[in-house]
C-alpha positions as a Markdown table, in Angstrom:
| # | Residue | x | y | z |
|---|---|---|---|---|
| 1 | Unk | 21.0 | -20.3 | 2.5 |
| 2 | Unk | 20.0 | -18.9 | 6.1 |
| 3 | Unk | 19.2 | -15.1 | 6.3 |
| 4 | Unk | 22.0 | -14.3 | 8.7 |
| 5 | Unk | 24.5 | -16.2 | 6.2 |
| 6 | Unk | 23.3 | -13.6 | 3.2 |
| 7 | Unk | 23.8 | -11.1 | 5.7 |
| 8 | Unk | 27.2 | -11.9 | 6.3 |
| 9 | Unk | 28.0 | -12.3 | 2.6 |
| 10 | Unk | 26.2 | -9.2 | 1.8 |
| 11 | Unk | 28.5 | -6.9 | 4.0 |
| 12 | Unk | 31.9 | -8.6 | 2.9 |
| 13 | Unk | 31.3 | -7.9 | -0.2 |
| 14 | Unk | 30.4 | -4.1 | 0.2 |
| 15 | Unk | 33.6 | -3.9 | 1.2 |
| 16 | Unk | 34.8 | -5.9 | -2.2 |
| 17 | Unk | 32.8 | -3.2 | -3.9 |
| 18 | Unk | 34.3 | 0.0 | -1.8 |
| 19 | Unk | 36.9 | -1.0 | -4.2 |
| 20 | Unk | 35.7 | -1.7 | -7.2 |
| 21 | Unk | 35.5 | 0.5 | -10.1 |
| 22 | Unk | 32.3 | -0.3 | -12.4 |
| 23 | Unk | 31.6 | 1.3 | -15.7 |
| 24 | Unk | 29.7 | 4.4 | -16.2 |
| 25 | Unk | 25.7 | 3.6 | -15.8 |
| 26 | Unk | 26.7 | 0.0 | -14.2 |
| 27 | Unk | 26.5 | -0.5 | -10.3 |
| 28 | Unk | 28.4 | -3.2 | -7.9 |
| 29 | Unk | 27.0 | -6.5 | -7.7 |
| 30 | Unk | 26.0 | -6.5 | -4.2 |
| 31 | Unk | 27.1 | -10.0 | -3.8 |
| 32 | Unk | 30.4 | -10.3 | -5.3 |
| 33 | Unk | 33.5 | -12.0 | -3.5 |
| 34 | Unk | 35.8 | -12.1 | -6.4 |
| 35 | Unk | 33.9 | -15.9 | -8.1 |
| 36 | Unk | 35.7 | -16.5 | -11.6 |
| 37 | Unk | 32.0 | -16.9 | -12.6 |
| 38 | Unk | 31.0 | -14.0 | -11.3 |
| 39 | Unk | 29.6 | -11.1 | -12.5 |
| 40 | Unk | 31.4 | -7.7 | -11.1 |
| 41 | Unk | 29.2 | -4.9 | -12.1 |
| 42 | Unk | 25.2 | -5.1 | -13.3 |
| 43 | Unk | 23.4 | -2.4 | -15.3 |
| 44 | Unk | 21.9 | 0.2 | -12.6 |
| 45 | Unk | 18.6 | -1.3 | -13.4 |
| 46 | Unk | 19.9 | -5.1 | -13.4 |
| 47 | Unk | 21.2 | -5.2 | -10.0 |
| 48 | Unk | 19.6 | -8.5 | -8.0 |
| 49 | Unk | 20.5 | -11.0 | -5.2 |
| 50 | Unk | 21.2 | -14.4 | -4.9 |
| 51 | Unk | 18.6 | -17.3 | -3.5 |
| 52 | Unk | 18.5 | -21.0 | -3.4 |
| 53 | Unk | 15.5 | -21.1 | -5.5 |
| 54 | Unk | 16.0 | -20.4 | -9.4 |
| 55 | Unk | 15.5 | -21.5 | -12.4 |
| 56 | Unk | 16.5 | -20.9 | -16.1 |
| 57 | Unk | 15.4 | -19.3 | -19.5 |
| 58 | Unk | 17.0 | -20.7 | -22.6 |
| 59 | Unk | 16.7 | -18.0 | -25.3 |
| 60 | Unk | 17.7 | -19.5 | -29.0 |
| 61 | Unk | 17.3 | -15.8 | -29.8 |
| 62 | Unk | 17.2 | -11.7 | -28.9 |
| 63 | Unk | 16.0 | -9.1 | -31.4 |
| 64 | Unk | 16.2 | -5.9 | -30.9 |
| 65 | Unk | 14.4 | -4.2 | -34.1 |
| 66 | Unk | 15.0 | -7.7 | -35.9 |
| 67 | Unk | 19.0 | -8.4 | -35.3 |
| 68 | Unk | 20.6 | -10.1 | -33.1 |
| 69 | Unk | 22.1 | -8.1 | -29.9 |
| 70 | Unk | 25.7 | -8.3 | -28.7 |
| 71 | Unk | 27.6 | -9.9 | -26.8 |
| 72 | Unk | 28.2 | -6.7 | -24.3 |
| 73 | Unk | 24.2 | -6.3 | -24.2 |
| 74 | Unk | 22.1 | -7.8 | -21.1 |
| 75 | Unk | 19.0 | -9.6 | -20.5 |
| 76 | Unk | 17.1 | -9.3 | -17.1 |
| 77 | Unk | 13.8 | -11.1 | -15.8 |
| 78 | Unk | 11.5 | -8.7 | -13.9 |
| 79 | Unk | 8.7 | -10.0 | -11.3 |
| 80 | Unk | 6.3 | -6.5 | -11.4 |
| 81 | Unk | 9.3 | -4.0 | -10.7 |
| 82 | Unk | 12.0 | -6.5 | -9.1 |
| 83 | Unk | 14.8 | -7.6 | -10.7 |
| 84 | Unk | 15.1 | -11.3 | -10.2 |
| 85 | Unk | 17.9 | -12.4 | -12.5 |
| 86 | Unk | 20.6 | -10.9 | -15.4 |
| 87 | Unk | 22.8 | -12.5 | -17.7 |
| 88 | Unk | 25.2 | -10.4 | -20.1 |
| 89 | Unk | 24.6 | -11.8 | -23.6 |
| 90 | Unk | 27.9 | -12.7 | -23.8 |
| 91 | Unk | 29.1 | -14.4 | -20.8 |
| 92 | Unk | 27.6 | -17.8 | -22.8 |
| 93 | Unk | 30.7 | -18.8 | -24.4 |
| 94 | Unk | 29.9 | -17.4 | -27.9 |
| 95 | Unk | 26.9 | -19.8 | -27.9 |
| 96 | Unk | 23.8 | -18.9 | -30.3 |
| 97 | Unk | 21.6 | -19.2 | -27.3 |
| 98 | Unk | 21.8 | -18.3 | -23.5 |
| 99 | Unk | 20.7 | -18.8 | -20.5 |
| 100 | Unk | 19.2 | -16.3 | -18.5 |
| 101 | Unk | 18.9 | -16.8 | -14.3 |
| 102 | Unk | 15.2 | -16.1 | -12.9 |
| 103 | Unk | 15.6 | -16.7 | -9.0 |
| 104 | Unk | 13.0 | -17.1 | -6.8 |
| 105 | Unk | 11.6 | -16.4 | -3.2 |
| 106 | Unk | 13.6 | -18.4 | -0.8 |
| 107 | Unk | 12.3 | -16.6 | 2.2 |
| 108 | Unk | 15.4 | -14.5 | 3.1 |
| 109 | Unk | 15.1 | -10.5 | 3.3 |
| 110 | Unk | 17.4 | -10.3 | 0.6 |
| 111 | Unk | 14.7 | -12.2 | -1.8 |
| 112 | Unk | 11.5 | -10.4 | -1.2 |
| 113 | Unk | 9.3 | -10.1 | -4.5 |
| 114 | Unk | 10.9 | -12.6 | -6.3 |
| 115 | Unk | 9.5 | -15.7 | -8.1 |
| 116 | Unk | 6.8 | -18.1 | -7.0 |
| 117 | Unk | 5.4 | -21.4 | -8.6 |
| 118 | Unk | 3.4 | -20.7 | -11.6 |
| 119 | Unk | 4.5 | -17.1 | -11.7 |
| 120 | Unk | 5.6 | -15.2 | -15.3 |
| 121 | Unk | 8.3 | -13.3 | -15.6 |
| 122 | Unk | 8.8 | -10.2 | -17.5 |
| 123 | Unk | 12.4 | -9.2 | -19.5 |
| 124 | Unk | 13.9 | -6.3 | -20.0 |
| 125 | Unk | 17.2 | -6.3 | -22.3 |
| 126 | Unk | 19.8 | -3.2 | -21.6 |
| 127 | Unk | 21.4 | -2.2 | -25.0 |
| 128 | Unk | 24.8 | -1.2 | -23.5 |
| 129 | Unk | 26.0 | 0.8 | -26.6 |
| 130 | Unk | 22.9 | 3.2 | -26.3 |
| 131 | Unk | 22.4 | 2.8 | -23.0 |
| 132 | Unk | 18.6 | 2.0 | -23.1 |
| 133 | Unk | 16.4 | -0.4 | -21.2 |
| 134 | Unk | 13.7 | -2.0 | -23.7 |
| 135 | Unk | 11.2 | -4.1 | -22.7 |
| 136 | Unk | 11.1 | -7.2 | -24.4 |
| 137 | Unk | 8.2 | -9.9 | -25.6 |
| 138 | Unk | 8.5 | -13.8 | -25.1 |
| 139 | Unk | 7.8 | -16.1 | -27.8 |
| 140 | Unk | 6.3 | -18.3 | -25.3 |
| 141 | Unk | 4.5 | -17.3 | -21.8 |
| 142 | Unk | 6.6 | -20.0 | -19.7 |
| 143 | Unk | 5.4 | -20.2 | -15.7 |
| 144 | Unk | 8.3 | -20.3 | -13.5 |
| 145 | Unk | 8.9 | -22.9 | -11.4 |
| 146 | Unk | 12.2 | -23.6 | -8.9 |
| 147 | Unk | 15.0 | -25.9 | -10.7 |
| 148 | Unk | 13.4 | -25.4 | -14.3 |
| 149 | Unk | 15.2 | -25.1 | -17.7 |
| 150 | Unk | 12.6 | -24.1 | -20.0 |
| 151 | Unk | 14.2 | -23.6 | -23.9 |
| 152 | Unk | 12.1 | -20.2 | -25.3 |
| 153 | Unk | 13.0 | -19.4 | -29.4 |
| 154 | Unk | 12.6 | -15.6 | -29.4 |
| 155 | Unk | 13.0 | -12.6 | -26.9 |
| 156 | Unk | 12.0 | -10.1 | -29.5 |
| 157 | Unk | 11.7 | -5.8 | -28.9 |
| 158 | Unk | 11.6 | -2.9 | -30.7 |
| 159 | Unk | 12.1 | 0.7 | -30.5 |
| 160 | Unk | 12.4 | 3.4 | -32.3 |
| 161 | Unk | 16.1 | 4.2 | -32.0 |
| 162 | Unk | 18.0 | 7.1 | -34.1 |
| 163 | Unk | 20.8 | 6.6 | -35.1 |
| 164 | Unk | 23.1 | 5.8 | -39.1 |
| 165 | Unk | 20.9 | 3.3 | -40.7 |
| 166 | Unk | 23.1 | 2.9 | -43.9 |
| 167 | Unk | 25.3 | -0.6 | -43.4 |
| 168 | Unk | 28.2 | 1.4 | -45.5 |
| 169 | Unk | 28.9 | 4.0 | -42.7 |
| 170 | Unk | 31.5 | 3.6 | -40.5 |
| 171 | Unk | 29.0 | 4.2 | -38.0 |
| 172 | Unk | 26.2 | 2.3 | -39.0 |
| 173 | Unk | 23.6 | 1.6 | -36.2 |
| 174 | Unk | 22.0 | -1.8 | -36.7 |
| 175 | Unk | 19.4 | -1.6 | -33.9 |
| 176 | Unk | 18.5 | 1.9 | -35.2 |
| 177 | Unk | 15.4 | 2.3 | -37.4 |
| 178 | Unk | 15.4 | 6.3 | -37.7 |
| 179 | Unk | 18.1 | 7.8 | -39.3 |
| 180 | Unk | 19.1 | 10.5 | -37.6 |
| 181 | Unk | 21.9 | 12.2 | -40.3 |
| 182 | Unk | 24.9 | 11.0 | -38.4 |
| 183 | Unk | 26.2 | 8.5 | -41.2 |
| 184 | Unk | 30.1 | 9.0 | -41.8 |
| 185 | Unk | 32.1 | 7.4 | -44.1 |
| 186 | Unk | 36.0 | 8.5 | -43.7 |
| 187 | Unk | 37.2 | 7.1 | -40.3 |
| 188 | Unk | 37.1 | 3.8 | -41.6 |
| 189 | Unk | 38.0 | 2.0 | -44.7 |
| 190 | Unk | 34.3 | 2.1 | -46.9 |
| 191 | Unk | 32.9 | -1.1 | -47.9 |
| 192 | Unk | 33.4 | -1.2 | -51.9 |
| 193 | Unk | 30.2 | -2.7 | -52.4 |
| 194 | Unk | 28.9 | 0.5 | -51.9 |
| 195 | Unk | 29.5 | 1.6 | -55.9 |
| 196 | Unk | 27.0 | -1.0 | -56.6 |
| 197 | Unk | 24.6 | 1.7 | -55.0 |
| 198 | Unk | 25.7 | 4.8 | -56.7 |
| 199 | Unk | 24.4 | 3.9 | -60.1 |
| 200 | Unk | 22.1 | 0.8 | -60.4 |
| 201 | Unk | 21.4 | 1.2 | -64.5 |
| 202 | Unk | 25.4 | 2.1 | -65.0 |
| 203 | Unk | 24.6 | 5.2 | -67.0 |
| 204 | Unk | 26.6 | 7.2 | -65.6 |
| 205 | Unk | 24.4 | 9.6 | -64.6 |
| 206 | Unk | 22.6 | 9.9 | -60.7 |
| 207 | Unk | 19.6 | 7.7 | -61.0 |
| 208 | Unk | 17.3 | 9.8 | -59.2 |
| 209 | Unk | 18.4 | 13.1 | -61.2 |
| 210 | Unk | 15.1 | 14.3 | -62.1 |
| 211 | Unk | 14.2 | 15.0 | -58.6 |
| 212 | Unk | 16.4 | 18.0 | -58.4 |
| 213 | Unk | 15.9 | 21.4 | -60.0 |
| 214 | Unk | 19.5 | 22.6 | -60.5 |
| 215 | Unk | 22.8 | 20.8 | -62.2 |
| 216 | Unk | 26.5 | 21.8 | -62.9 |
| 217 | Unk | 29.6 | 20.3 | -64.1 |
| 218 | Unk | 32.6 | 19.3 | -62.8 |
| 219 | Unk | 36.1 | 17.7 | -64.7 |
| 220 | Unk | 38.2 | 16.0 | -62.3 |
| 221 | Unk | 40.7 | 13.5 | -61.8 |
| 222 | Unk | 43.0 | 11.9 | -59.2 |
| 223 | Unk | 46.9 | 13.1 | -58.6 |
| 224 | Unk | 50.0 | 11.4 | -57.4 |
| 225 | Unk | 52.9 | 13.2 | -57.7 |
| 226 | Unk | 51.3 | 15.1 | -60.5 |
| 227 | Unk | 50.5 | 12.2 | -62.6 |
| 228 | Unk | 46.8 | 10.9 | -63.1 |
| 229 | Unk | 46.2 | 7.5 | -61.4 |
| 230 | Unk | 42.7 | 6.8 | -62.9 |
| 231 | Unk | 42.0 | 3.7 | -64.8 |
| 232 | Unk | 39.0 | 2.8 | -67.2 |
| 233 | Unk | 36.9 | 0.9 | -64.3 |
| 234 | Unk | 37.4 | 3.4 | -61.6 |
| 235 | Unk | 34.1 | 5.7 | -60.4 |
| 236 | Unk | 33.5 | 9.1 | -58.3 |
| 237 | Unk | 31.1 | 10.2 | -56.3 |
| 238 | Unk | 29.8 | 13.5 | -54.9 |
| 239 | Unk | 28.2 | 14.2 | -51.7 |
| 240 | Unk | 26.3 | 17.3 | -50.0 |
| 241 | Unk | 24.9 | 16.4 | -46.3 |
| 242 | Unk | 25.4 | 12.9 | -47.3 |
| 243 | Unk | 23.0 | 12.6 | -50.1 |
| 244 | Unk | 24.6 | 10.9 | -53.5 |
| 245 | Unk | 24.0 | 14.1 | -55.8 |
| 246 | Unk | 26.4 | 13.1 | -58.7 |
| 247 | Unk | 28.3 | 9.8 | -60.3 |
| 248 | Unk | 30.5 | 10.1 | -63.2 |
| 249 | Unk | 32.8 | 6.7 | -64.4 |
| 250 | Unk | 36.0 | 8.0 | -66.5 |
| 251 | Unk | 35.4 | 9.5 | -69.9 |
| 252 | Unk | 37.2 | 8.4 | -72.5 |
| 253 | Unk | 40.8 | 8.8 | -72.5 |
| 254 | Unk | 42.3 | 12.7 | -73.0 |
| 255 | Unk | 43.1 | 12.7 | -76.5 |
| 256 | Unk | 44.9 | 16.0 | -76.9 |
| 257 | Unk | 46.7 | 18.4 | -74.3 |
| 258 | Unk | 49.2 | 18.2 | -71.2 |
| 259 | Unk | 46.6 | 15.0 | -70.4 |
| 260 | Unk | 46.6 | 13.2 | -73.2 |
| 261 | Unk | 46.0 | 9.2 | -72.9 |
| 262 | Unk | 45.0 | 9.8 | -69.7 |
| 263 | Unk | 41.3 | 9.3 | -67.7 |
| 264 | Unk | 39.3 | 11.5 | -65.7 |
| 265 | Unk | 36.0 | 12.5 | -64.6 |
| 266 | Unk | 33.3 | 14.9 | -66.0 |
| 267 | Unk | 30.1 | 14.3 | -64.0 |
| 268 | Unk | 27.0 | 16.5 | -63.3 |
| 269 | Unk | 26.5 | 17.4 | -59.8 |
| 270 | Unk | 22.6 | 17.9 | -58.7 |
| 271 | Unk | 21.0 | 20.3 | -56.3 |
| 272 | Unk | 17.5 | 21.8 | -55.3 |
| 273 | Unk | 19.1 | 25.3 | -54.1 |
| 274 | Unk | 21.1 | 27.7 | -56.8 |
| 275 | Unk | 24.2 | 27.5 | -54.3 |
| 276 | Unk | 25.7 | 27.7 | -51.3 |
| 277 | Unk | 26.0 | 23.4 | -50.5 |
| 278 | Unk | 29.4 | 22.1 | -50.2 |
| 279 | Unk | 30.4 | 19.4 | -51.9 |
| 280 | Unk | 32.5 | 16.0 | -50.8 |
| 281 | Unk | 34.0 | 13.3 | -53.2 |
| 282 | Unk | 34.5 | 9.8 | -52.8 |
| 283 | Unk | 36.5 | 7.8 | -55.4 |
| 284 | Unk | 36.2 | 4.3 | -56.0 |
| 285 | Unk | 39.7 | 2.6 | -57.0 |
| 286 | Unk | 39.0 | -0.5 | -58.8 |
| 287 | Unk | 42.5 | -1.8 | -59.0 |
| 288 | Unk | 42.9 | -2.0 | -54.8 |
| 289 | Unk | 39.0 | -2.4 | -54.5 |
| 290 | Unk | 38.9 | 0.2 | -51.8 |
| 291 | Unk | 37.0 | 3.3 | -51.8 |
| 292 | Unk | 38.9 | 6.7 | -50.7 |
| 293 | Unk | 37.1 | 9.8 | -48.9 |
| 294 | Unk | 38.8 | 12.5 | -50.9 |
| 295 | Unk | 39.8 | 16.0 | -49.3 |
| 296 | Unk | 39.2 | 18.3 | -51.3 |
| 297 | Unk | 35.6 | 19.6 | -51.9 |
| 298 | Unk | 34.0 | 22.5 | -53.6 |
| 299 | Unk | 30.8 | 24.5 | -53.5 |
| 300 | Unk | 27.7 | 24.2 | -55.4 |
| 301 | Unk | 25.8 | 26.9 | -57.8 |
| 302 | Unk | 23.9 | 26.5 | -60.1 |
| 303 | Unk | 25.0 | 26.0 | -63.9 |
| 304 | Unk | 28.4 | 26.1 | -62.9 |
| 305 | Unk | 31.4 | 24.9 | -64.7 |
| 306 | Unk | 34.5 | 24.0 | -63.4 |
| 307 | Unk | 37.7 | 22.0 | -64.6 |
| 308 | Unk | 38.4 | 20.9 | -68.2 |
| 309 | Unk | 40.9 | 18.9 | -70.0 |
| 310 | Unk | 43.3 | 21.0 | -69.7 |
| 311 | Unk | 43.0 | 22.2 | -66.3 |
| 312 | Unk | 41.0 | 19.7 | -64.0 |
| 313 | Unk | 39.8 | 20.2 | -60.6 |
| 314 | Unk | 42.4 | 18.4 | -58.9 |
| 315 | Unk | 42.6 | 15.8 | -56.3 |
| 316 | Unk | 45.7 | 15.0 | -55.0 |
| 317 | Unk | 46.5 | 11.2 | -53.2 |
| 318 | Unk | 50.3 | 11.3 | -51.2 |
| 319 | Unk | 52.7 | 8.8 | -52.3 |
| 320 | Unk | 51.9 | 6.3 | -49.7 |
| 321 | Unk | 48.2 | 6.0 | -50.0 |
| 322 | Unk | 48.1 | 2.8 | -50.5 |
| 323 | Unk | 49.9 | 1.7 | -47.1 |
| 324 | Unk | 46.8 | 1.5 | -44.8 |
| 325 | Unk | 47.2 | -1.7 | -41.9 |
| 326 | Unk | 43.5 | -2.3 | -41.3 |
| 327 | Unk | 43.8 | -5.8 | -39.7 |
| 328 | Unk | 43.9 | -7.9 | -37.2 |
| 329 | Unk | 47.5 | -9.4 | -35.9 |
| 330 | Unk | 45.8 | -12.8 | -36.8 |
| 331 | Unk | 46.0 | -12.3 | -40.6 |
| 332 | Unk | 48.8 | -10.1 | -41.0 |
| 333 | Unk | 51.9 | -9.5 | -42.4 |
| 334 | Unk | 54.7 | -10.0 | -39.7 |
| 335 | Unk | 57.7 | -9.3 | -41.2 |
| 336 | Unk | 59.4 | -7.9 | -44.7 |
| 337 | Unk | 62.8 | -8.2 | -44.6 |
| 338 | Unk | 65.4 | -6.6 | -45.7 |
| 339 | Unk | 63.3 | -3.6 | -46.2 |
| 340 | Unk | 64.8 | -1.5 | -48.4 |
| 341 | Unk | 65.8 | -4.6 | -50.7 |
| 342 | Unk | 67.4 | -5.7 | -53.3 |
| 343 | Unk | 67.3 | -7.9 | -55.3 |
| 344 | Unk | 64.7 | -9.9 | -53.6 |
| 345 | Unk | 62.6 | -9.5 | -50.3 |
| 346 | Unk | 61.4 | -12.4 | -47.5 |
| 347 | Unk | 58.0 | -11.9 | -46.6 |
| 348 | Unk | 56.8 | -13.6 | -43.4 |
| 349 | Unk | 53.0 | -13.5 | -42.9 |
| 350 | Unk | 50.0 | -15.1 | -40.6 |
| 351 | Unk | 46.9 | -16.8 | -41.1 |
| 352 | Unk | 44.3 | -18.3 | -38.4 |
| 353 | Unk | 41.7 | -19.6 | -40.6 |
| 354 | Unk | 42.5 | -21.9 | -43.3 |
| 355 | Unk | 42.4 | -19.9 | -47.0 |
| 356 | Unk | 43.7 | -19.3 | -50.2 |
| 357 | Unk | 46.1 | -16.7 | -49.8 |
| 358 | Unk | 46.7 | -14.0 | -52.8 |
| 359 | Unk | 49.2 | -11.0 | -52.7 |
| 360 | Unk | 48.9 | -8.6 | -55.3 |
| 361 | Unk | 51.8 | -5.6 | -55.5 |
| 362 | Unk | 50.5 | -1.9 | -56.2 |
| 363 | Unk | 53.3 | 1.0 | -57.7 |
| 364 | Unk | 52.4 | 4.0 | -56.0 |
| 365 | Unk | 49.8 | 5.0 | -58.8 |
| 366 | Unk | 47.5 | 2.4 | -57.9 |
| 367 | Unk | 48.4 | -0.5 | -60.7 |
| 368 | Unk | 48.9 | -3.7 | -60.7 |
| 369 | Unk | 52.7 | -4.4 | -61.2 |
| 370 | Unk | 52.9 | -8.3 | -60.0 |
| 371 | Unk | 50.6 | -11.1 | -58.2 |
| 372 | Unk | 51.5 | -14.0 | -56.3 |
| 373 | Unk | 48.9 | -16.7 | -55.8 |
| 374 | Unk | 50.6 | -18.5 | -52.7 |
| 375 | Unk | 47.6 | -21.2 | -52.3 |
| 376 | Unk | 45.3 | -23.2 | -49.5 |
| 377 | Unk | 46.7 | -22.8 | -46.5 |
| 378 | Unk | 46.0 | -23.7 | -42.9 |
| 379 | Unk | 46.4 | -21.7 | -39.9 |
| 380 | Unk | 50.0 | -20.9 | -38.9 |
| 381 | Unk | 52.9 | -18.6 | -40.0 |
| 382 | Unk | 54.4 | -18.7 | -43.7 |
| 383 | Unk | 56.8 | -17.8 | -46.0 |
| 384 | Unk | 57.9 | -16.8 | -49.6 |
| 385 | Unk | 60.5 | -14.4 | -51.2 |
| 386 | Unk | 59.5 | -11.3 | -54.0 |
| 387 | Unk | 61.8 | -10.7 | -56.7 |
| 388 | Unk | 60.9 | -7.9 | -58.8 |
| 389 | Unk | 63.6 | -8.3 | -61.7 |
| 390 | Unk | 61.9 | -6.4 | -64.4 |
| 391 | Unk | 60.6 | -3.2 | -62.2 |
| 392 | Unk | 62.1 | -0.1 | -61.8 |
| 393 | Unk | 63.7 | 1.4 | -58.4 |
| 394 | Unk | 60.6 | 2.9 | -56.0 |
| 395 | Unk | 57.8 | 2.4 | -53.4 |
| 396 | Unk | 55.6 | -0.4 | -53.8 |
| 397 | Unk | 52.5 | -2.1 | -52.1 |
| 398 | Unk | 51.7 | -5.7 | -51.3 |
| 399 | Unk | 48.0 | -6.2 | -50.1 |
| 400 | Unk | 47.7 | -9.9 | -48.9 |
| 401 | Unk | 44.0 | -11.0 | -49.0 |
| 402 | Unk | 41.9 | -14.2 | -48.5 |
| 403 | Unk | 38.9 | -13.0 | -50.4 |
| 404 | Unk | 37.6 | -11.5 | -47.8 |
| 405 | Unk | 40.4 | -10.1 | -45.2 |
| 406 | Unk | 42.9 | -7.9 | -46.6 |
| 407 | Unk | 46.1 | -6.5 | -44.7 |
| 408 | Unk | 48.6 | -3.8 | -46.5 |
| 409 | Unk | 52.2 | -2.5 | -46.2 |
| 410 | Unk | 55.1 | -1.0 | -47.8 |
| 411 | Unk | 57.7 | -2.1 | -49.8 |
| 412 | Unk | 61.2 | 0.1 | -50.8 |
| 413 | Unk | 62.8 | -1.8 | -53.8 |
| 414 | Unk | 65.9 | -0.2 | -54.8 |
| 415 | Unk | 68.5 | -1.3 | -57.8 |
């Protein structure tokens, strides 16, 4: 392309980017005209020119701190400090690999510093989440040469990122390497393969007790509508800053007072200062197979003793708890009707990936009242009618799962 054409192009689409709004830490591409394949905005650092002399890097692979990066991350080729090509990790079509552009010097003033025969470039990758630029390592030294397509396995970094390092947070960081104490585990529905981690030699005792210098006790148990919805195979845990400091699985059930026949909790709660740590809870419910951030909490000193049989330290659920919609419109639920019903209900639901589809219906204390194995089925919309003849008037819950997806709502069943 002539210098003068670049020119022209390169003012036409200033006035392109007079209009445009980029992202925060993203800059105009210099070049744009408004291309389908275009790319609008480039990370600040990214930004480069066109020229009639490029060639491509094929990357089966990018690490960052040994995983993959995302599809909203970028990788750029460098030539000593000029950027000489970018491709979001993304813009490949969902393919495993990707090519990135590394243009070189075509002899327009819009191309200075760029690539020559035989030269190696450098890559950078910009990890759009943390906004950081990391240099990155090449499996292979590959020279450049114009109209090339060289196939590279690895673009590999690291760097010491902080960030929630535990995969059971809501806010786990999987490029980060340092934890930095941010880990958080009640915006989002927990993982339940967490309990597996709470006590590995199902004691029921902390594992790592004996590092701690203080203990206390605690009876407890779970309340909805003032009646105790804790079953044999149910766990709780107790938190201060994050740190497991206590497990308990129910005792056996209550066999005398305002409880009796009924579960709950007596677990020993471990600290290295005499008091003044606050306490959270987290309650595994093995029924629904979810794991519930309680509210309540309490604070720690040392030898204490608080609830009993009797009188437990209470937590209490509302009646709905179990209607949480955590899915995706493409495995959902889309319709119960009539709702209130009675005596049966039509149930309309969606699946994109072909599955064996189970529905199992919760009474608002957590228990299994009913289950419906519907099958294999393909993608596409379905069918089938509930007709709970032998339950009682109430609320209910149907979570439809695949195994691996779940999706909830609320029933009203009324005689």
């Amino acid at each position: 392309m002539k210098p003068f054409l670049l020119l022209i192009i390169f003012i036409s689409s200033n006035l392109f980017a007079d209009s445009r709004n980029c992202p925060d830490n993203f800059s105009p591409n210099p070049q744009y005209t408004g291309g389908a394949s275009q790319d609008e905005c480039y990370p600040s650092e990214f930004v480069y020119y066109s020229s009639t002399r490029q060639g491509f890097y094929m990357f089966l692979e990018v690490v960052i701190n040994d995983f993959q990066i995302s599809s909203d991350d970028w990788v750029a080729a460098f030539n000593g400090e000029t950027c000489v090509g970018a491709r979001q990790w993304g813009s490949c079509g969902g393919d495993l690999a990707c090519d990135v552009p590394v243009l070189g010097d075509d002899f327009s003033d819009f191309c200075d510093g760029y690539m020559n025969d035989g030269d190696i470039p450098v890559f950078k990758i910009y990890d759009t989440s943390e906004n950081t630029y990391i240099t990155a390592t090449s499996s292979e030294y590959v020279p450049w040469y114009s109209g090339m397509t060289e196939v590279v396995d690895i673009l590999y970094s690291s760097l010491d990122i902080e960030g929630c390092t535990d995969s059971f947070a809501c806010n786990y960081d999987p490029y980060a390497n340092i934890s930095d104490g941010s880990c958080e585990y009640c915006s989002c529905e927990i993982d339940s393969q967490i309990v597996n981690s709470w006590d590995t030699d199902n004691d029921g005792v902390l594992d790592n007790y004996n590092f701690f210098e203080f203990n206390g006790s605690i009876s407890s148990s779970i309340f909805v509508n003032n009646e105790i919805i804790v079953s044999q195979n149910d766990m709780l845990a107790a938190y201060i800053n994050g740190e497991l400091r206590g497990v308990a699985n129910p005792a056996e059930p209550i066999p005398f007072g305002p409880y009796i026949g009924e579960y709950m909790f007596q677990m020993m709660i471990y600290s290295n200062q005499a008091s003044g740590e606050n306490i959270n809870f987290n309650y595994y419910h093995s029924e629904s197979d979810r794991i519930f951030c309680l509210n309540e909490s309490t604070e720690f000193f040392a030898n204490m003793v608080i609830g009993d049989v009797t009188n437990p330290f209470s937590f209490i659920f509302p009646d709905d708890w179990l209607n949480v919609e955590q899915m995706p419109s493409t495995f959902n639920i889309s319709s119960i009707y009539p709702n209130p019903f009675n005596p049966s209900v039509n149930i309309t639901f969606n699946v994109e990936n072909p599955s064996n589809v189970v529905f199992n219906f919760y009474n608002v204390k957590g228990s299994i009242v009913d289950k419906i194995d519907y099958g294999f089925v393909s993608s596409g919309t379905f069918n089938f009618t509930w007709s709970p003849k032998k339950l009682p008037s109430g609320n209910y819950f149907i979570v439809m799962s695949d195994g691996v997806n779940f999706y909830r709502d609320k029933l009203t069943f009324i005689k």
